[in-house]
C-alpha angles and dihedrals in degrees: 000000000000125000125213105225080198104076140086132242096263086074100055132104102209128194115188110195106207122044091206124124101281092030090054083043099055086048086046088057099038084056090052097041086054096045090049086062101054092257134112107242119221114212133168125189128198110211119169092218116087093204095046091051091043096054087042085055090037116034100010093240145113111200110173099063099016095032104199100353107127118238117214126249097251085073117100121169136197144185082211111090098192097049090054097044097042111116091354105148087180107058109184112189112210099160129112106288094228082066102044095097102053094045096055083050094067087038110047092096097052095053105097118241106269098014107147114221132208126207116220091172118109101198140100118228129251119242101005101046095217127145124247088259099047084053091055098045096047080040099047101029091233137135125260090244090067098054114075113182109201116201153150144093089006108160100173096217095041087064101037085060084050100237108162112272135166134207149173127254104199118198134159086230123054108211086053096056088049091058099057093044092063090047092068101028096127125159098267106027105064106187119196120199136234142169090221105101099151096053094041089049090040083056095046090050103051100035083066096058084036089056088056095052089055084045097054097047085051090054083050089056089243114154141253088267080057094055109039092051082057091051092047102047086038090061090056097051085048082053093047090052095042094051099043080055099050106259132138112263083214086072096060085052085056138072099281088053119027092011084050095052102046092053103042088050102043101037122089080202082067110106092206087043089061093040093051094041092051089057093048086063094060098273125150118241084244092048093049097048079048094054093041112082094186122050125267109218099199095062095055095045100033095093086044095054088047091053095042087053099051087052087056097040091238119153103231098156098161086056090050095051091052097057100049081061089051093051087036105242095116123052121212099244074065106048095082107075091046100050093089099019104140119120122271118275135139113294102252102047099103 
């Protein structure tokens, strides 16, 4: 298959793996992207739940994760993978990152030659410390310029209420990148484009452990002087990783880095903000995983971003605090002190 980049989103076939709340939202704003340029939109969406995918196709909702937000009509779900994936030139991934491989494993032959795929997972992967797109390159055999990765402020339910947000499609390819963009321009979602894909997945992983750690000195009743020196340092530790790996310091200045991070620490709709939150009131890990009904990312990649920074020599020492209270050597009445502990030195020397 060849796709025309060319083209807008009125002649794409999408297929959106993962009906939870940011992976119906994207479909929701596909359809409407579509809609808003004359044309009938044609999306289909895997969920591994029967009776979410039958109220989606019924009664154009998903309740469990948009509550009452209305779905449009261009939306079809399915339990059945390859149904949804057969002929789709457009493949969004909305699924848990730690999953992701796997499950591109049992895929690979259903997604059609020359299909471009979008990665809509924020997460580093254990083990291996590779990012969602490098997954889907080494799973799928396919080139980075056909991998775009969209993020953001992305608050799922924000969006799905369409409230104007922008974000940011990151490609190798330009064009590419450009592609994509157009395919989910609604009213209300207003995408920009860069080449920069380490440093826009790099942003997308951290805020999330950053977010915790706000969380957590919420849950301990700190204040707000407490939290935006987290964010902000935070911020730095984000740029130290983004730039060892290759990445642009401009994007941390952006909406996947600094717009990212503002959002995922100061929202109760943040999944990592909640998590963290939870912990900073005196909950166990496991507590806290029982009590979550949506997947917090930053839990899952914290220890991989650790490990990934001591390989590459880079001081994250919020992130390392965070994870001594995940593996519970650390407890929270501690984690204070440590959030901001680097030697002194002057403010902009990363």
């Amino acid at each position: 298959m060849t796709i025309n980049l060319t083209r807008g989103p009125s002649a794409t076939t999408v297929a959106v793996l993962g009906a939870g709340s940011w992976g119906t939202t994207f479909a929701k704003i596909l359809a409407d992207a579509a809609a808003a340029s004359g044309a009938d939109g044609n999306i289909r969406l895997w969920g591994r739940r029967r009776e979410v995918v039958d109220q989606i196709n019924t009664l154009h909702r998903n309740e469990q994760y948009l509550k009452d937000i209305a779905l449009p009509p261009a939306i079809t779900a399915s339990t059945d993978v390859a149904e949804v994936l057969a002929g789709a030139e457009l493949v969004v991934l909305a699924v848990p990152a730690q999953t992701l491989r796997p499950q591109l494993r049992e895929w690979k032959h259903l997604v059609a030659p020359g299909a471009l795929v979008v990665s809509l997972m924020k997460g580093l992967e254990l083990h291996s410390d590779s990012r969602m797109s490098e997954v889907i390159c080494e799973e799928l055999g396919i080139m980075a310029t056909r991998v775009a990765v969209v993020s953001g402020p992305n608050l799922a339910m924000e969006i799905a209420r369409e409230e104007p947000t922008a974000s940011v499609v990151a490609c190798t390819d330009s064009a590419v990148a450009a592609r994509v963009a157009r395919s989910c321009t609604a009213p209300y979602f207003r995408p920009y484009t860069t080449t920069d894909v380490v440093g826009v997945e790099i942003g997308g992983i951290v805020k999330n452990i950053i977010a915790l750690a706000v969380g957590i000195c919420e849950g301990k009743k700190m204040g707000d002087n407490t939290k935006a020196s987290v964010i902000t340092r935070g911020l730095a530790e984000t740029s130290r990783l983004t730039l060892a790996l290759g990445g642009e310091a401009r994007t941390m200045a952006g909406l996947a880095g600094l717009g990212d991070l503002v959002a995922t620490c100061s929202s109760p709709l943040s999944r990592n903000h909640t998590a963290g939150r939870l912990l900073g009131t005196g909950l166990t890990l496991e507590q806290v995983t029982a009590e979550m009904t949506q997947t917090a990312e930053g839990i899952k990649s914290a220890q991989a971003v650790h490990e990934l920074a001591g390989k590459l020599d880079v001081e994250m020492p919020i992130t390392a605090a965070v994870v001594a209270v995940l593996a519970g050597k650390l407890s929270v009445d501690e984690l204070g002190p440590l959030l901001l502990s680097r030697d002194l030195k002057a403010e902009g020397d990363y």
